[in-house]
TORLUMBA-999804 format. One record per atom (N, C-alpha, C): y, x, z. Coordinates in steps of 0.05 Angstrom, whole numbers, plus 5000, padded with zeros to 4 digits. Each point is the difference from the previous one (the first is absolute). Layout:
BEGIN
YXZ/...
This chain:
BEGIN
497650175000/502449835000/502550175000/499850255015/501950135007/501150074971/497850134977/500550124974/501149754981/499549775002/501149754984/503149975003/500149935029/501649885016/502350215025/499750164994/501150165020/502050204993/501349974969/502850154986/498850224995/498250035005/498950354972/500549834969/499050294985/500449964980/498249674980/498150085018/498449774988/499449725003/502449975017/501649755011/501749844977/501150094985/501550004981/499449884984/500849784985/498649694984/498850104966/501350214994/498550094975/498250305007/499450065023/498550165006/497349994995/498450204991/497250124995/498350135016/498649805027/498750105010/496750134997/499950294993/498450124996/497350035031/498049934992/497250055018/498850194988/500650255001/498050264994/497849945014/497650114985/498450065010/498149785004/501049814989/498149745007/498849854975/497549945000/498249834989/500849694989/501149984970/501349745005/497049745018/497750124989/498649775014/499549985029/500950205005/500450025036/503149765006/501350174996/501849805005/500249694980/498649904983/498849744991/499149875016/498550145015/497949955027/503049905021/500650165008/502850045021/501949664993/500250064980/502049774990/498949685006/497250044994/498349725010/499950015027/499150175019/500249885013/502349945026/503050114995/502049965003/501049734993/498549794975/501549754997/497049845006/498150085007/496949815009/499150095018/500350275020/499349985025/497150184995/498549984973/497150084986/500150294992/498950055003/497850294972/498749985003/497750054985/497149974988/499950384994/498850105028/499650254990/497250134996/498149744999/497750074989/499550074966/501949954995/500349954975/501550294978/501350135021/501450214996/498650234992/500250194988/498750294998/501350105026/499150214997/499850165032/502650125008/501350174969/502250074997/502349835004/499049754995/503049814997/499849965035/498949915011/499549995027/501150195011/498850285001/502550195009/502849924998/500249994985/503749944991/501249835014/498249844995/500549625008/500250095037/498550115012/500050115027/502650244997/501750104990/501450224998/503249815007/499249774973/502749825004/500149835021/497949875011/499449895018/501650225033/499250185001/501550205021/503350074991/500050074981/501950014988/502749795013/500149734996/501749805002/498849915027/497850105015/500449925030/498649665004/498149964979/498049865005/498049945015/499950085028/498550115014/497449794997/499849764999/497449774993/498450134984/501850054976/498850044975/498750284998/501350235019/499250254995/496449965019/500049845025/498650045009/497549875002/500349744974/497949834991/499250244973/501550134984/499650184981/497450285008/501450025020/498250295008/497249865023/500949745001/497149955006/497949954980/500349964980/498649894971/499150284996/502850244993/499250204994/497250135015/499749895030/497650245014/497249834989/499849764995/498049844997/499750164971/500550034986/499650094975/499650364989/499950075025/499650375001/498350144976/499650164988/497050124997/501550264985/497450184998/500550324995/502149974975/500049864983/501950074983/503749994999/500049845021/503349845008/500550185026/498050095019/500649935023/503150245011/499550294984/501650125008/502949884994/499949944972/502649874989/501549805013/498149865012/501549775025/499650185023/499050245011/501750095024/502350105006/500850204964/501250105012/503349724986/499249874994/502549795004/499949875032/498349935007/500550015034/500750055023/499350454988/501750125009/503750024991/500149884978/502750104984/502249775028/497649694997/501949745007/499850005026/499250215020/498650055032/498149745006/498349904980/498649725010/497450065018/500350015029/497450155015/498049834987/499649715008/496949845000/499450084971/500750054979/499350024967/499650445003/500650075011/499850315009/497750025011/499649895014/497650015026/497849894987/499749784984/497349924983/500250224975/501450054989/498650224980/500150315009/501050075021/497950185019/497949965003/498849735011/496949935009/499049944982/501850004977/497649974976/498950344981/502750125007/499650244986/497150225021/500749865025/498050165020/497149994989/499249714997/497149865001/500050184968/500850034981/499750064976/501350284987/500150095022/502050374996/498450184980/498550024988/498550104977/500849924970/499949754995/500849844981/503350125000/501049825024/503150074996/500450344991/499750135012/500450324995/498850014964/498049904995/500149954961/501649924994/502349734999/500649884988/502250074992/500449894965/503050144998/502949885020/499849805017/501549885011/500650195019/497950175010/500950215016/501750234991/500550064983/501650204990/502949884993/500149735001/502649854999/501849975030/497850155026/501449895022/502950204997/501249915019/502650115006/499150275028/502050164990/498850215032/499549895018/502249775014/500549935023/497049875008/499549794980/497649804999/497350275009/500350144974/496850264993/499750025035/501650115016/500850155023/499649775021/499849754996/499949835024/497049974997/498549954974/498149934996/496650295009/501350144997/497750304996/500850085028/502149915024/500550155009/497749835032/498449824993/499849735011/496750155012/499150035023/497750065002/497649844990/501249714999/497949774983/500150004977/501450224990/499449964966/497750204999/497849874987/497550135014/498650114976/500850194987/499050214974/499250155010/498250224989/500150275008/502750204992/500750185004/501950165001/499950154978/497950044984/499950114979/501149864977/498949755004/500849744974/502949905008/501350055029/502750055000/502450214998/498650174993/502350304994/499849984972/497349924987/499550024961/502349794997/500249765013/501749764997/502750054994/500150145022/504250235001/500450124986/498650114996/499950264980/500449774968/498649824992/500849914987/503749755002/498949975017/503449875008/502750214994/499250295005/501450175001/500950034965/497350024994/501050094968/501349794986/499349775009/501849694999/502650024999/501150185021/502950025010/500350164993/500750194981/501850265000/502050015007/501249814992/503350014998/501650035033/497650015019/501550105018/498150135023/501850075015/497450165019/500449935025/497149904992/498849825027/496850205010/498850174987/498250044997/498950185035/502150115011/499950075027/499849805013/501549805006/499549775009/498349885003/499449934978/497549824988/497650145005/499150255003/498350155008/499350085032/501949965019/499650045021/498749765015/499749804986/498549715005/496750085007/498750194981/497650044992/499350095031/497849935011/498450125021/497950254995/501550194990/497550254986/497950015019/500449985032/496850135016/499149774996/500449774983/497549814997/498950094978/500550244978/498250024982/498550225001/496950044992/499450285003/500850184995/498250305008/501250214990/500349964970/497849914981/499650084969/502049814986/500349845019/502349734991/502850175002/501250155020/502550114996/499950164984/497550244995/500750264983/499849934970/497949775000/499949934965/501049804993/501949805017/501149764990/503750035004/499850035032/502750145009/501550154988/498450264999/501750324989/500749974970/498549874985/500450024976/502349854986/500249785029/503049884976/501750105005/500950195023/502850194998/502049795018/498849795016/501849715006/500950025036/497350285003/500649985040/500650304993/501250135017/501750265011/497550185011/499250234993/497950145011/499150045025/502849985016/500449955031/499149755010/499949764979/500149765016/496149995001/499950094976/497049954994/498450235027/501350255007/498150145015/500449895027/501849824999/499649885034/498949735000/499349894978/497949755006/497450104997/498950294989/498150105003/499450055032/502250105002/499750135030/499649795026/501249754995/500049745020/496849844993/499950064968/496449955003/498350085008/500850204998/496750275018/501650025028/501649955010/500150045031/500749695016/500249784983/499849745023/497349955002/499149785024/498749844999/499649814976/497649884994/501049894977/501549645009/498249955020/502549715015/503050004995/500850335009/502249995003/501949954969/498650024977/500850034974/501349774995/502649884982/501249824999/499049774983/497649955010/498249884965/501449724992/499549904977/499849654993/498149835011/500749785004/498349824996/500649674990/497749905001/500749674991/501049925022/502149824992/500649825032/500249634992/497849925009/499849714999/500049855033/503149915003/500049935022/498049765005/499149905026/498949825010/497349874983/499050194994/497050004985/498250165012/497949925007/497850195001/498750204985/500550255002/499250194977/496550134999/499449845023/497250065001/497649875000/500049874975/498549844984/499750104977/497049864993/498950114964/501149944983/502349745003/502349934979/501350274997/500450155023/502850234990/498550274997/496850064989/498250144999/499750225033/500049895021/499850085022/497250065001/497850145021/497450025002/499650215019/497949835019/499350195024/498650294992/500750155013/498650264986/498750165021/500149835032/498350015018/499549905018/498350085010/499549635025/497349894992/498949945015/497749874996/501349644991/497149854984/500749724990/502850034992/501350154967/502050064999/501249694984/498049854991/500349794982/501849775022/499850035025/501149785013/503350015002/500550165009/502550105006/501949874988/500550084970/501849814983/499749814981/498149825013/499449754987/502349785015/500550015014/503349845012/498749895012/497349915015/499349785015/499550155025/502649815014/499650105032/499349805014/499049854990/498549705028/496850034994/499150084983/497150075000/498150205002/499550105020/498750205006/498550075028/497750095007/498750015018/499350205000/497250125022/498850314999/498849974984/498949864969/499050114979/501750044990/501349974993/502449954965/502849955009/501850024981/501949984995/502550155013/499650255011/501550195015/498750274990/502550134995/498550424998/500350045031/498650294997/499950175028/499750234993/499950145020/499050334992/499150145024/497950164998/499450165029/502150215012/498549945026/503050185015/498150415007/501250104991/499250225003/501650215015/499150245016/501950175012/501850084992/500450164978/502350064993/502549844989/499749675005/501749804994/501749954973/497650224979/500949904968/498449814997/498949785012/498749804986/501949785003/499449854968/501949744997/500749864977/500849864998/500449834973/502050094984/499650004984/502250174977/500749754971/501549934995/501249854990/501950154976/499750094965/500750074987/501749794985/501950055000/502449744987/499450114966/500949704987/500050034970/502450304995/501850005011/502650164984/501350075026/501450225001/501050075014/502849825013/499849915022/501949755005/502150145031/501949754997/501950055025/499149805009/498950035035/499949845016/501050045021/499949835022/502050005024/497649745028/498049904983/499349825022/496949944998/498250045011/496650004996/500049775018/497549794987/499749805025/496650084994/499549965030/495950034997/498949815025/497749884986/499349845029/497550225010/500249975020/497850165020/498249845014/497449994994/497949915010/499449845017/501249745001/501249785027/497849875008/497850024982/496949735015/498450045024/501850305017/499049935027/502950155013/499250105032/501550105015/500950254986/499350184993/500450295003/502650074986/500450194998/503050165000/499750234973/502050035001/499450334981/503950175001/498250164997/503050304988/499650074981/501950094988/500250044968/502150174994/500850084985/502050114981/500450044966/502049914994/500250024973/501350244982/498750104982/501350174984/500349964969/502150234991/500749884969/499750184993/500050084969/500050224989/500149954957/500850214993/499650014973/497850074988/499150245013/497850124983/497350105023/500149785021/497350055011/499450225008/501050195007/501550195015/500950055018/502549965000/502950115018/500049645001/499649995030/501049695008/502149985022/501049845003/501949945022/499749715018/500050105024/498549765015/502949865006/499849674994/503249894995/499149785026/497949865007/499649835027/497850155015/500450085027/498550065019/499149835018/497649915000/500149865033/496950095008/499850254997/497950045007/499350005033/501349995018/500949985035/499949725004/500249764984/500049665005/498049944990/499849785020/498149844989/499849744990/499949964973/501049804977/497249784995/501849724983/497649824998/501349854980/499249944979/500149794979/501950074991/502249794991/501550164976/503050165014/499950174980/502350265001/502150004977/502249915012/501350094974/501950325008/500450064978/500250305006/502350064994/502950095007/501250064984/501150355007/501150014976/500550365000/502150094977/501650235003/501450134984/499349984969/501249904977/498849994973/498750224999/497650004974/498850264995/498950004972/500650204987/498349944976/497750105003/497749854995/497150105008/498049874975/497450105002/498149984977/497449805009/
């Protein structure tokens, strides 16, 4: 209103107000539904939608921006998805930011192929890679930059954009023959993620993982599988009201040196923060326990202790996030 009506130049009764940059069918869209209240943006290509969401923020639509970018998340997939983040990021829209994060997470392989990825904006590249749930390996994310990089010449971002990479998550043969050769990390940078690999713990390493809030990740749906424990078949079949001393509960013998126990191999390496387990309730008795996590079956880190109490039926557990295997 201000630019019509407000004595600028384009106030002025034979004035030419110019809309750079805009889609006449975006604003076609805009114009309907300014005199009907409607759009029909099922109907739209993807591109006009951007726009249509650009002018929509633009003139301070707030209904329209936020019925827009809800359509937008329902409609995600590998080929759009960067292109609508990093307009999300451009328009600061969190809820339309935050779903194609969780979409780029569940599908960070694909995304890192796609040419949509080489269209992100730094700001976007750098929110997205920098995300511990974006859950690639590190190898298929430095090849990714390295291509983004050659994407960008025209300016230099390539220090930047490179200090994202977690090198001690890749092997030795992964830095000397994938790393060194593109000329992209500093010889210094590369001999001290050698050096933080061969001298951490491997827990302590900054890994990825999947993060699917408020789901159970340890089920045969998400390729989970006991990999010890006696009667390993019970465990994650989900049924906790049926079971007696034949069936339907694991166990494991208790031995002196107190490595005996159920071991529980997750599909993918995940972020968790909360274990629930029922413990053996069909009579009196008690038990102590402790839980541990780990990546590589190895180097574990014990995250609930209660081996000093004495516990009965269900536990829910909570603890510091972790990415574990």
């Amino acid at each position: 209103m201000a630019l019509l009506f407000g004595g600028m130049k384009e106030s002025q009764p034979q004035a030419e107000v110019r809309l750079e940059e805009t889609r006449a069918e975006a604003f076609s869209m805009l114009l309907n539904y300014l005199y009907t209240g409607r759009a029909s943006l099922s109907s739209a290509r993807e591109e006009v939608l951007l726009d249509f969401l650009g002018l929509a923020h633009r003139y301070g639509l707030q209904p329209l921006e936020d019925s827009t970018s809800d359509f937008l998340r329902t409609i995600l997939h590998i080929n759009n998805v960067c292109l609508v983040f990093d307009v999300a990021c451009l328009y600061c829209l969190s809820a339309l930011s935050a779903a194609c994060c969780a979409y780029m997470d569940r599908h960070a392989p694909e995304v890192l192929n796609s040419d949509g990825f080489l269209t992100l904006s730094k700001v976007a590249l750098l929110t997205v890679v920098q995300r511990d749930s974006f859950a690639a390996t590190e190898k298929d994310i430095f090849q990714a930059l390295c291509r983004w990089c050659r994407h960008h010449q025209d300016g230099d971002h390539t220090q930047e954009v490179m200090s994202v990479v977690r090198l001690p998550l890749m092997t030795l043969t992964e830095m000397l023959n994938v790393v060194r050769p593109s000329g992209l990390v500093s010889p210094d940078d590369l001999l001290d993620a050698i050096k933080t690999r061969s001298e951490s713990r491997n827990m302590d390493l900054n890994y990825r993982g999947m993060l699917i809030p408020e789901e159970n990740l340890a089920t045969m749906k998400h390729g989970a599988q006991v990999v010890k424990g006696e009667l390993k078949s019970a465990l994650l079949d989900g049924d906790t009201q049926n079971y007696d001393l034949d069936h339907g509960f694991s166990r494991h013998p208790i031995e002196e040196d107190g490595r005996a126990g159920i071991e529980v191999k997750l599909g993918q390496p995940s972020i968790i923060n909360h274990i629930r387990l029922l413990l053996w309730d069909r009579d009196s008795r008690s038990y102590s326990y402790y839980v541990e996590v780990s990546m590589d079956e190895l180097d574990w880190v014990r995250v609930v202790d209660h081996s000093k109490h004495l516990c009965r039926s269900w536990q829910n557990l909570y603890f510091t996030p972790r990415v574990c295997r």
